[in-house]
C-alpha positions as CSV (number, residue, x, y, z in Angstrom):
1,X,4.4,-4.6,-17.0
2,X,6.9,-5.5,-19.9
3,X,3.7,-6.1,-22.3
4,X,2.2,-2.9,-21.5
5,X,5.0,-0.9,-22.0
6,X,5.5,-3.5,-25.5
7,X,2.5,-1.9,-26.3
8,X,0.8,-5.5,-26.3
9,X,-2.1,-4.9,-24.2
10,X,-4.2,-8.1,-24.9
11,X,-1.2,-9.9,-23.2
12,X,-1.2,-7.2,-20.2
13,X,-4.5,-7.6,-19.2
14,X,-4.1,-11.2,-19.3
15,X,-0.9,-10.8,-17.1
16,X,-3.3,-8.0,-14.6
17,X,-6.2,-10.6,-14.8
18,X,-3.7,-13.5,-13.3
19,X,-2.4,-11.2,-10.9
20,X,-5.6,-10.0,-9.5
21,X,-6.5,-13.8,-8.7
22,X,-3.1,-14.4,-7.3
23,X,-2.6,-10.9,-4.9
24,X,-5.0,-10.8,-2.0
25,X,-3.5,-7.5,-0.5
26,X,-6.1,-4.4,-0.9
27,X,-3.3,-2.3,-1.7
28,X,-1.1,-3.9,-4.3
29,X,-4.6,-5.2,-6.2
30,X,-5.3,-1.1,-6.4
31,X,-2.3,-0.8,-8.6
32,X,-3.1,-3.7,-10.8
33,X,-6.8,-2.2,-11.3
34,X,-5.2,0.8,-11.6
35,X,-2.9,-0.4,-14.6
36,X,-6.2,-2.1,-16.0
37,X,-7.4,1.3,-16.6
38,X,-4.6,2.9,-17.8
39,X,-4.8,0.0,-20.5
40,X,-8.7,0.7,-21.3
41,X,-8.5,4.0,-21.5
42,X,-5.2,3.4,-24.2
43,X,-7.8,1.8,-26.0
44,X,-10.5,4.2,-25.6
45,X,-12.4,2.5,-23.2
46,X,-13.3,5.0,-21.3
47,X,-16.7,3.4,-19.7
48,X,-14.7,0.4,-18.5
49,X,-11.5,2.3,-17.8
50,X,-13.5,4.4,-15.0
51,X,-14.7,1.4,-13.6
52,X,-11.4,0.5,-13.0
53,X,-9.8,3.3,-11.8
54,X,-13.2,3.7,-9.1
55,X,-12.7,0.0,-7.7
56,X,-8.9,1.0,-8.0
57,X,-9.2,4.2,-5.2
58,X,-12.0,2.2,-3.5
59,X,-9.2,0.5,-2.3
60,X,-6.6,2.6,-2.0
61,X,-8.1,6.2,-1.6
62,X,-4.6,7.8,-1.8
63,X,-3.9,6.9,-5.4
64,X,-3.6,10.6,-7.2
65,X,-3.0,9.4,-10.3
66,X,-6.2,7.3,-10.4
67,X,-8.1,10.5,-9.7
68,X,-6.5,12.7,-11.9
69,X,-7.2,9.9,-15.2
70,X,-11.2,9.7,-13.7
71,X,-11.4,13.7,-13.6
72,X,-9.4,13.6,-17.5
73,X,-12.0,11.3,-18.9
74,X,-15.2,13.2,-17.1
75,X,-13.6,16.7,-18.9
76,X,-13.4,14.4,-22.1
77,X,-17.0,13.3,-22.2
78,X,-18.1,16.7,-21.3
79,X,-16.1,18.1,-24.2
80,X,-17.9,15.4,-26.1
81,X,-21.6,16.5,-24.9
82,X,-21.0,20.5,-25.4
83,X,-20.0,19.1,-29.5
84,X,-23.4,17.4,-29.1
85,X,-25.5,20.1,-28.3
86,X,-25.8,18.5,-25.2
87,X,-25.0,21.4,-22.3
88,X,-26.7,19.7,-19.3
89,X,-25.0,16.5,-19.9
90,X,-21.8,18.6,-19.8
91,X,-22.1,20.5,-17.1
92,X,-22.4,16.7,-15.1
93,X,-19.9,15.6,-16.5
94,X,-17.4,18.8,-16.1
95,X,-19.1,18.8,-12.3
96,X,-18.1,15.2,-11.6
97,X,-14.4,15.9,-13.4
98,X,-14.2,18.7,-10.9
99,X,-14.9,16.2,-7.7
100,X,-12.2,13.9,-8.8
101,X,-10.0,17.3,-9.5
102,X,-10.6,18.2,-5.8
């Protein structure tokens, strides 16, 4: 955790990468795909930071936070299709930011 805080975040995801080989417990491996995300979407990586955060709450359902960041990044991309032009697309997205809201 020292690295992400450091801001080095090459290093942290190296560090979340050994831990997921290591932990085998369902529970503590949703908080290290859970800090993967947080890291990818710090970089902007949204696509693979809700990947993340999904197999993060697949295994531990009653991770708020995890929700919250998916439902913050569907508003984003919506924002992102209304500048676009694009209001179907946005209305998806907004609908599936609302889900995750829930």
């Amino acid at each position: 955790m020292s690295a992400q805080s450091e801001g080095n975040y090459a290093e942290a995801l190296q560090n979340y990468y050994e831990a997921m080989r290591l932990e085998i417990d369902p529970y503590d491996r949703s908080y290290i795909l859970y800090n993967i995300g947080l890291i990818h979407t710090s970089n902007g990586e949204h696509t693979k930071a809700l990947e993340y955060y999904f197999r993060a709450v697949e295994r531990n359902p009653f991770l708020p936070q995890a929700f919250n960041n998916m439902a913050v990044i569907c508003h984003y991309r919506g924002e992102q299709a209304i500048r676009q032009g694009d209001s179907e697309i946005a209305e998806a997205w907004f609908d599936q930011a609302a889900e995750y809201w829930k």
